[in-house]
N, C-alpha and C positions, 0 to 999 in steps of 0.2 A: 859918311856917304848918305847922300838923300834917298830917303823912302820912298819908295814907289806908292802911288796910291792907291788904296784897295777897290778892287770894283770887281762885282758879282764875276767876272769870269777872269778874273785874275786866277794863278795854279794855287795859288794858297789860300783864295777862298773855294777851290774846287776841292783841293788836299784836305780843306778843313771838312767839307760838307761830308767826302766821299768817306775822311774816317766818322764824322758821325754818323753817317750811313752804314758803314760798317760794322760800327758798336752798337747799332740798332739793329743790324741786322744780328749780330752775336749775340745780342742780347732776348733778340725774337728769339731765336733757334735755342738758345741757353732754356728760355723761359720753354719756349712749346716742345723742346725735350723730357723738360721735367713732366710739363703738362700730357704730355704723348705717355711717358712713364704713370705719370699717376691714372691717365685714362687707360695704358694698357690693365695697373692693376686694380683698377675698380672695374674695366672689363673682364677681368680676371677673376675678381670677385665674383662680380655680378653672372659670370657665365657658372663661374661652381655653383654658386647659390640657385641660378636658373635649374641647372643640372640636379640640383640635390633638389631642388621644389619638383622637379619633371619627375625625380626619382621618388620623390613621395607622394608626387601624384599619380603614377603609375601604382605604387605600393598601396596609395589607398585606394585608386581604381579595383584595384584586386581585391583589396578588406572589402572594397564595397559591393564587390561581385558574390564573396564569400559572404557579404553581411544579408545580401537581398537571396543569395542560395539558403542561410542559414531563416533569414524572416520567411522565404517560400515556403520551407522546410515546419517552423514553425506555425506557418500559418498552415498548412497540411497533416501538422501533428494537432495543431488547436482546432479546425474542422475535424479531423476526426477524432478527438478526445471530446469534444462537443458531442458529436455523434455516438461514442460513447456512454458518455453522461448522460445525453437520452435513453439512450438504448437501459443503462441503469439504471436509471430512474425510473424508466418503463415498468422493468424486470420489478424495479422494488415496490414499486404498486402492485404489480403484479402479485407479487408477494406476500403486500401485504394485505390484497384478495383474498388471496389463495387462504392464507393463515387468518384472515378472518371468517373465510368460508369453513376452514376446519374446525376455527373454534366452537364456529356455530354447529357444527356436526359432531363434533365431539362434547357439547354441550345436550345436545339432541340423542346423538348414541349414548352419553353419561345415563339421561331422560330416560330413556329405549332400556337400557340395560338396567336400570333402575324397575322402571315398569316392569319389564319381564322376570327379574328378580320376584318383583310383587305377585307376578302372576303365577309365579312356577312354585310360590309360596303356596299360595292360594291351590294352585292345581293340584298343588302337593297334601297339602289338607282336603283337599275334594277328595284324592284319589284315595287318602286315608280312610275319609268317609265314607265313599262309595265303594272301596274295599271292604272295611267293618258293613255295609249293608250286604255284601255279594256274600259276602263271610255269612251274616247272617241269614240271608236267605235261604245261601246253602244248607245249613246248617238245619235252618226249618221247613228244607222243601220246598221254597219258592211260594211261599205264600202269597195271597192274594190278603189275608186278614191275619194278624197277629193271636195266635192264642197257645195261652199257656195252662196245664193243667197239672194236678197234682205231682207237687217233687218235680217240674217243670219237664216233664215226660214225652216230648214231641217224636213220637214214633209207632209205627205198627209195623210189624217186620212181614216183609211179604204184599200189603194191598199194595191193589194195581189203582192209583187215584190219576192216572194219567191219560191224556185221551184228546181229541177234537172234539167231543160231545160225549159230556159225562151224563148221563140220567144218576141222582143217588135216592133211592125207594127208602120214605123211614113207616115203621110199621106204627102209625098210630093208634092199634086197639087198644080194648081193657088191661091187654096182659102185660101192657109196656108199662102198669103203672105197681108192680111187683115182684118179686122172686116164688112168691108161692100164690097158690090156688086162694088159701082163704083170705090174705092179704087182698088178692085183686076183685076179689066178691064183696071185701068193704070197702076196699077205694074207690068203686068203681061207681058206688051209691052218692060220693061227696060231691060237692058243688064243683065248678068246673077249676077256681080260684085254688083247690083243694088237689085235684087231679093233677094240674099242673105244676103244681109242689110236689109231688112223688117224686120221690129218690130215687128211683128207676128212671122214671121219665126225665129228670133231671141229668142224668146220667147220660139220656142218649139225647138231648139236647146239645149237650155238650161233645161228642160222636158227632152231630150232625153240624156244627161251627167249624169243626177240628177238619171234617171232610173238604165243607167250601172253602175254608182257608188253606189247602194243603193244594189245592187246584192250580193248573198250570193258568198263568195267566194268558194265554193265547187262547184257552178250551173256551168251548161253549159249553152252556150246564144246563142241565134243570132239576130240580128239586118237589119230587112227588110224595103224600103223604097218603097211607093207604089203610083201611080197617073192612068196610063192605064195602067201599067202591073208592075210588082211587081219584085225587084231583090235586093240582098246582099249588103248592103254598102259597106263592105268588099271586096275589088274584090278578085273576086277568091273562095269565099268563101259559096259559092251558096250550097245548099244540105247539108251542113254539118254544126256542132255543133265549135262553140268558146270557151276557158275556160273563167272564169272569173279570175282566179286565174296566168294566164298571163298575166303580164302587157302591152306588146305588141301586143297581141289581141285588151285589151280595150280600149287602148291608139290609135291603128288602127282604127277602129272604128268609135272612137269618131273624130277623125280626118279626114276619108274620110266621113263622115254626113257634117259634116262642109264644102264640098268644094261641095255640090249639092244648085241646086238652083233652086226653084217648079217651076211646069211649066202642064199644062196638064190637063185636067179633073181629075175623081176621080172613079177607079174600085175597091170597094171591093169585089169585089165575084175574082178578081187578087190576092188580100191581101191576103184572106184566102184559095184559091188556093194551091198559096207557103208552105202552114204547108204541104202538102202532101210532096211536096221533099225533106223536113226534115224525118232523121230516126235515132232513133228512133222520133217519134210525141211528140212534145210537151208536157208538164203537166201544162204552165199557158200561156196564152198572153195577153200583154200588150198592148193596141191599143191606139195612140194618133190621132185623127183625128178634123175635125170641123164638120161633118154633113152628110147628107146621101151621099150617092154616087150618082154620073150623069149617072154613064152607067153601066153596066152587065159585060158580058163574052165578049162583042162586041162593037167594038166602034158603037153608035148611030146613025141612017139617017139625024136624024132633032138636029137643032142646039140648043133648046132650049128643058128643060125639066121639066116636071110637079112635083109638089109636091107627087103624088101619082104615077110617074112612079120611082122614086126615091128609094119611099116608098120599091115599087117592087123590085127594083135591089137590096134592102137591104136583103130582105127576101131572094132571090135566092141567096146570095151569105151567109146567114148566115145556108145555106141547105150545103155546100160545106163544112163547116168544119166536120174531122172525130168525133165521138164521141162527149165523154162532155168533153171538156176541156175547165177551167174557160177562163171566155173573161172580162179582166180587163180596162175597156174604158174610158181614160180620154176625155174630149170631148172642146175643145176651141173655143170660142163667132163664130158666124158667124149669119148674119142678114137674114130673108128669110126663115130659114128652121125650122120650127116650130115644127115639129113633131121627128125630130133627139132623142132630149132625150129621149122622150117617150121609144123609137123605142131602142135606145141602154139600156135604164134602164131596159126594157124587156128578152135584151138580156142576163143582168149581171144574174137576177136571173135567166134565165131558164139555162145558162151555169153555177150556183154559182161562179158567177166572182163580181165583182163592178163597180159602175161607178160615176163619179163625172167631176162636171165644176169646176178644182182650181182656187181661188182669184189669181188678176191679179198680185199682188209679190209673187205669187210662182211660181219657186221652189227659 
């Protein structure tokens, strides 16, 4: 049978095209199923993996909230550990201020305490010293001069050498230059260098050191030397008052006594005369004499004198002194005048003064 001829719209080139159409199409739909598949699961993929980055980006949102809380935190513990650290630092200067302020005070009170050690040393040897002096003073009566006499003897039991204004009277006649009558008749003829060396008078030289040194240092003094008429060892120094507490006064003093040399009868109503031309007057005196006196206000006619004219010029001349002022009388051996003591031992208590003969080593 003949063939028909093919032509574009013949059924069996439409039959042909429409199954290749159709295998194109199965095979689109084949192919973009798979492809629909693979894309659903790489969108699958891709939406976990979104999901899981979403989720660890949330999680790290959070670290990073916690990390910027935790850096706040640090940066607020680092300010204030900062602040701190100053503040300590501060402190340890402070510190080490303070500790070298102390060293230097405890270098300085070590100094101090050292020092005062030294001084309390020192004070303590002062007080030793000026103890052993108060000792000794005591001891000697508060001396104004040091003096030491036979067997180192520093005593008279009973004179009153105490006062505001001491007068002490030394009798410098003939008679002071022996114990007996014929002795002081050939002493009395020697040169004056001679007189002065008498062991009597030597004796009450040494009485009259013993008296100013035994004086309170606060008194005033004076020192009168008497035979017929009565005047101030001191020259110059007549009518008025000596300190004791000058050492050029007493040292004066005791130094022009020492260069007199007895001579002369013997006036106390002279002696006691003198207290008048002191002023203010007296409040003690001290009298060293041997016995009564030879004459009055006046030298004598007759050359020789009784026991009872003596007696007299005692009394007239104990009429002369002003008031009561004690009369402290030490009285030294003299042979002949028997009634002397008597006579001054009367005188101590009606003036409350004393009177004594000291044994022959003293003072």
């Amino acid at each position: 049978m003949k063939r028909r001829p093919v032509t574009p719209f013949s059924l069996s080139f439409l039959d042909i095209m429409f199954c290749g159409f159709g295998a194109v199409v199965l095979l689109v739909l084949i192919l973009n199923h798979n492809t629909v598949s693979a894309r659903n699961e790489t969108f699958a993929d891709l939406r976990a993996e979104t999901v899981r980055l979403e989720t660890e980006v949330l999680i790290g949102e959070d670290d990073l909230v916690v990390a910027q809380n935790s850096l706040q935190a640090s940066d607020r513990k680092r300010v204030k550990m900062q602040g701190e650290s100053e503040r300590v630092i501060r402190t340890t200067r402070e510190l080490q201020i303070e500790v070298a302020r102390m060293s230097r005070e405890t270098l300085a009170s070590r100094a101090h305490i050292n020092q005062l050690t030294t001084d309390l040393k020192t004070l303590d040897r002062e007080q030793k010293r000026l103890g052993a002096a108060v000792a000794a003073n005591r001891e000697a009566g508060e001396k104004v001069r040091q003096v030491k006499g036979q067997g180192d003897r520093q005593y008279l039991t009973g004179l009153k050498v105490g006062g505001k204004r001491v007068l002490i009277l030394i009798d410098a006649s003939a008679s002071m230059l022996d114990e007996t009558i014929v002795n002081v008749i050939r002493r009395r003829n020697m040169n004056a260098g001679s007189r002065r060396a008498a062991p009597k008078w030597q004796r009450t030289l040494t009485m009259a050191n013993w008296l100013v040194s035994n004086l309170p240092a606060s008194a005033d003094f004076q020192l009168y030397s008497f035979n017929t008429a009565a005047q101030a060892v001191l020259a110059g120094s007549d009518g008025t008052w000596l300190q004791a507490s000058k050492q050029a006064d007493v040292d004066g003093v005791v130094s022009a006594l020492q260069q007199l040399a007895p001579q002369g009868g013997t006036s106390l109503y002279q002696a006691f005369a003198a207290v008048k031309k002191l002023s203010p007057q007296p409040d003690n005196i001290i009298l060293v004499t041997d016995g009564l006196p030879t004459q009055g206000r006046s030298k004598p006619t007759k050359t020789t004198v009784s026991p009872e004219q003596r007696l007299k010029h005692f009394r007239q001349a104990v009429k002369v002194l002003a008031g009561k002022i004690p009369v402290n009388t030490i009285l030294l051996p003299m042979e002949g005048d028997a009634w002397a003591a008597a006579a001054f031992w009367q005188l101590a208590i009606n003036s409350r003064g004393s009177f004594m003969t000291p044994s022959r080593d003293w003072p």
